[in-house]
C-alpha positions in Angstrom: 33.3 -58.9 -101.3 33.8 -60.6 -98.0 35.2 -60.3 -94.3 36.0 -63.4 -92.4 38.6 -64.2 -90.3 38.7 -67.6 -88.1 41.3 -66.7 -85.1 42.7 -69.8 -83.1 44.2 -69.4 -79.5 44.8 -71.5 -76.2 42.0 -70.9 -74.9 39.8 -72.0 -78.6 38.2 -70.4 -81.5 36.8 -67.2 -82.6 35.0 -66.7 -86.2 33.8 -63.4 -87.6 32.5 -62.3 -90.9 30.2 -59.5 -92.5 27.2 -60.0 -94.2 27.4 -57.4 -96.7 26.6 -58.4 -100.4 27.3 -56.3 -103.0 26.1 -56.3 -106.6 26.9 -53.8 -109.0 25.2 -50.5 -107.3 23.0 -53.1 -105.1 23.5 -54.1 -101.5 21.8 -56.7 -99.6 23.1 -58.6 -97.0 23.2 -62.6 -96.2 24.8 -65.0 -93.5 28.3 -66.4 -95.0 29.0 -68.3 -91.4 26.9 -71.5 -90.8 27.0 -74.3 -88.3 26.3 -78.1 -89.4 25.8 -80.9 -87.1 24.5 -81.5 -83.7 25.4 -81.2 -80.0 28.9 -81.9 -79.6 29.4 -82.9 -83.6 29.0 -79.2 -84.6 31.4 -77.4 -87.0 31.6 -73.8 -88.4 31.9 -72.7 -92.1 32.4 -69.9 -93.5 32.7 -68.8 -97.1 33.9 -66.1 -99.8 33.3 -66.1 -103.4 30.4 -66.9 -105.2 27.0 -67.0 -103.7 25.6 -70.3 -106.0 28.8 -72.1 -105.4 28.4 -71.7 -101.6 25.2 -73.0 -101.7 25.0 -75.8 -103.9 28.5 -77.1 -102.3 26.9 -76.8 -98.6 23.4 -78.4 -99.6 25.6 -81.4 -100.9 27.9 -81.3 -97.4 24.4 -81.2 -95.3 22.9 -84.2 -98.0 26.0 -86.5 -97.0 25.7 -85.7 -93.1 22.6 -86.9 -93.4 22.9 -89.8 -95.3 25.7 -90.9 -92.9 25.1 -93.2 -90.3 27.7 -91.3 -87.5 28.9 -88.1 -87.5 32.6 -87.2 -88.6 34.6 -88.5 -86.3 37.0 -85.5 -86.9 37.6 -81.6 -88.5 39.5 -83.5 -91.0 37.0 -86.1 -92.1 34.4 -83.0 -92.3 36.7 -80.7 -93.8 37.6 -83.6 -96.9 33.6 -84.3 -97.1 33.4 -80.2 -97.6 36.2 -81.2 -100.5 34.6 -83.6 -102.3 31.1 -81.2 -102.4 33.2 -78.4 -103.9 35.1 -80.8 -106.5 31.5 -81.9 -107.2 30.2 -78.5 -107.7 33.3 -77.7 -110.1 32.9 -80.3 -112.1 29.3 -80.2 -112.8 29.2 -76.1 -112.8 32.7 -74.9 -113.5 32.3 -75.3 -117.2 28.9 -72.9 -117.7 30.0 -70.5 -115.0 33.0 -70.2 -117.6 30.8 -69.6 -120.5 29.4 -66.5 -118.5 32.0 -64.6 -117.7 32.7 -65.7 -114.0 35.6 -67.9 -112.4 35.0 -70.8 -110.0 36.0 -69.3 -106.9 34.6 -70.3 -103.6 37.0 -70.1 -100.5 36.4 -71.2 -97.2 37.0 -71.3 -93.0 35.9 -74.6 -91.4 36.9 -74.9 -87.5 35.4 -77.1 -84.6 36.9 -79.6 -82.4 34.7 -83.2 -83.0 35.2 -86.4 -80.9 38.0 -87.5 -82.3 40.2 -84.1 -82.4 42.8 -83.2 -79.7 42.4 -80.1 -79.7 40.0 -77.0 -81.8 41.3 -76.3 -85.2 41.0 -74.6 -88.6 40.9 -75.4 -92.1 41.1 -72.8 -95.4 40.2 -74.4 -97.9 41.0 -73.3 -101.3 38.4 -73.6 -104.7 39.9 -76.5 -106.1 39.0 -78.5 -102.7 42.7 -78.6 -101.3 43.6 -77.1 -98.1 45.9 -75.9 -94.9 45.7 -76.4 -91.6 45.9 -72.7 -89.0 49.6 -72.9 -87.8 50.7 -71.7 -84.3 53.0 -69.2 -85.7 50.1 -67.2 -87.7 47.2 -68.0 -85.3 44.5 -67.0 -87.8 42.9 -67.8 -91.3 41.1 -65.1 -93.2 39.4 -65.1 -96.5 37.8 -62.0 -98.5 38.7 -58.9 -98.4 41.5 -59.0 -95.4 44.1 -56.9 -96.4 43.2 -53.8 -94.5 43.1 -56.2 -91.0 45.9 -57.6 -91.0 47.9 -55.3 -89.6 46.5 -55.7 -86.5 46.5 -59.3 -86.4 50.1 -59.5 -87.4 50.8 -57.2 -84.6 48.5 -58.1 -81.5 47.5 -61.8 -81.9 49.4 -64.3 -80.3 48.7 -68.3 -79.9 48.3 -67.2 -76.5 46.2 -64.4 -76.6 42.9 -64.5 -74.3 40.1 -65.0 -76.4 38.5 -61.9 -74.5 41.2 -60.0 -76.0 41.3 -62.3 -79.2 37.8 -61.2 -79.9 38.5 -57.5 -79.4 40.9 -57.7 -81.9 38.6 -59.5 -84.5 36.2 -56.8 -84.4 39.0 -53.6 -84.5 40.6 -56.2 -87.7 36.6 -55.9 -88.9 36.3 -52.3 -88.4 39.8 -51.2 -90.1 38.0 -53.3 -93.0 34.9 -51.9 -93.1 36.4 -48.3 -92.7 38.8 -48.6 -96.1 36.5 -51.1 -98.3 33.1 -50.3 -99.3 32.2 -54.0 -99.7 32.6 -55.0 -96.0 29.5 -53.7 -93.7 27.2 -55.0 -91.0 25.5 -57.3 -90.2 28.2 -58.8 -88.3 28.2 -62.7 -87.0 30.3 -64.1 -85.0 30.8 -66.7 -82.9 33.0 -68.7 -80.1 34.1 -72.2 -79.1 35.5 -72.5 -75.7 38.0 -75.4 -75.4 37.3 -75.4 -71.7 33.0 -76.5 -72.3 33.6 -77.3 -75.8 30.6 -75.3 -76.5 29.4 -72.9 -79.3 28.1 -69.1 -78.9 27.3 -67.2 -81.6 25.8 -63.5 -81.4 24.7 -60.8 -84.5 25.7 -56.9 -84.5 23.9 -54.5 -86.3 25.7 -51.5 -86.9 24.2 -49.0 -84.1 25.0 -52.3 -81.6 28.4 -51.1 -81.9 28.4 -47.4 -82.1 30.1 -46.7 -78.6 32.9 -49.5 -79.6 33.4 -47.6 -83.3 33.4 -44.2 -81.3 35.9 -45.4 -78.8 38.3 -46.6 -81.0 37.9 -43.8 -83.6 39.5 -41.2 -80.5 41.7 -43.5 -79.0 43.3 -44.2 -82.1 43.7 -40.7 -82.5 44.8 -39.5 -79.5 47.6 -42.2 -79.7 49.0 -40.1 -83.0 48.8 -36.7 -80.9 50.9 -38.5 -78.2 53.0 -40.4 -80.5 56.8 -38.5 -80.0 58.0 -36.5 -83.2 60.2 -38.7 -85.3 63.6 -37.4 -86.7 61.7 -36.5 -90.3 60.2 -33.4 -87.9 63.4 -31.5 -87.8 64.0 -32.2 -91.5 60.1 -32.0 -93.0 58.7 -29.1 -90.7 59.5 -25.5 -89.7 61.2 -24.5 -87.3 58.4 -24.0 -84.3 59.5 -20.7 -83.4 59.3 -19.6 -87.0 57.2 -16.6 -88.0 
């Protein structure tokens, strides 16, 4: 399984995902975030589902680039070459993976901001090469296994959230994952795009990089429940306190 979220604010983008892999009783792990292009023509990807499709649909993606004579112009020229690689993939792969027991499935998180875009953006786009564009009223996209972060992306992100702030959330949104499924785990990538410098910054945690983080949270988090006032199921659920 998988952890990525691609968060967009104000202030740009912020991209996260785990690089667990998990097969059967084995774990390894492997990057599922990867840049493509140069200089000011970069854009991110990142990806959940199968491994082969992932890599078969991005080798094609880097094949065009480099047959092309200019860079995509925008996210959404780049994001529809991405489509046509996965359509490819399906058609030529789809069939045999059938045969064997697995489904097509690749999803996937592109985001950038090229020459010709206003503004950073992101794309999810789906395993039959269609997609959506991030919306300012849910300011993030996430793929995998997100179910046990959203809460706290639901509740604290906001289209203008700081992205110092942004990025603390990605990793607590990370952490309530990696807590609750067994198939999300360090090594953890992520990376930044600053509308301001238009520049990309990426960094990788191990796990013991962000042991005081974990161990911060992990009492904070309780000490809010101690200090959280009784609810009116107290007087109905519990004792009374001077019971004996």
């Amino acid at each position: 399984m998988t952890f990525c979220i691609g968060i967009k604010v104000a202030e740009g983008l912020i991209a996260l995902a785990d690089g667990r892999i998990t097969a059967g009783a084995q774990v390894t792990s492997a990057r599922k975030m990867s840049m493509h292009g140069q200089g000011n023509h970069q854009f991110m990807v990142m990806t959940s589902g199968l491994r082969s499709v992932r890599d078969k649909a991005v080798a094609y993606l880097e094949r065009e680039m480099a047959a092309a004579a200019e860079p995509f112009p925008s996210m959404l020229d780049a994001v529809g070459a991405f489509c046509r690689c996965l359509r490819r993939v399906m058609a030529e792969d789809k069939a045999a993976l059938t045969d064997g027991g697995l489904k097509f499935n690749l999803h996937a998180i592109m985001g950038g901001q090229l020459a010709d875009d206003a503004e950073p953006t992101l794309f999810l786009v789906y395993p039959e090469g269609n997609w959506i564009q991030v919306d300012e009223r849910t300011p993030y996209l996430a793929i995998g296994a997100t179910a046990y972060g959203k809460p706290i992306l639901d509740r604290a992100l906001q289209p203008g959230t700081s992205m110092e702030r942004a990025l603390k959330i990605a990793y607590l949104s990370f952490d309530s994952s990696r807590v609750s499924s067994a198939d999300v785990g360090f090594p953890l990538d992520m990376v930044s795009f600053a509308a301001v410098d238009r520049i990309w910054r990426s960094v990788q945690f191990g796990d013991d990089d962000l042991s005081a983080e974990r161990q911060w949270w992990n009492t904070h988090i309780k000490a809010l429940v101690d200090t959280m006032p009784s609810g009116p199921w107290a007087d109905e659920l519990l004792p009374p306190r001077d019971w004996a």
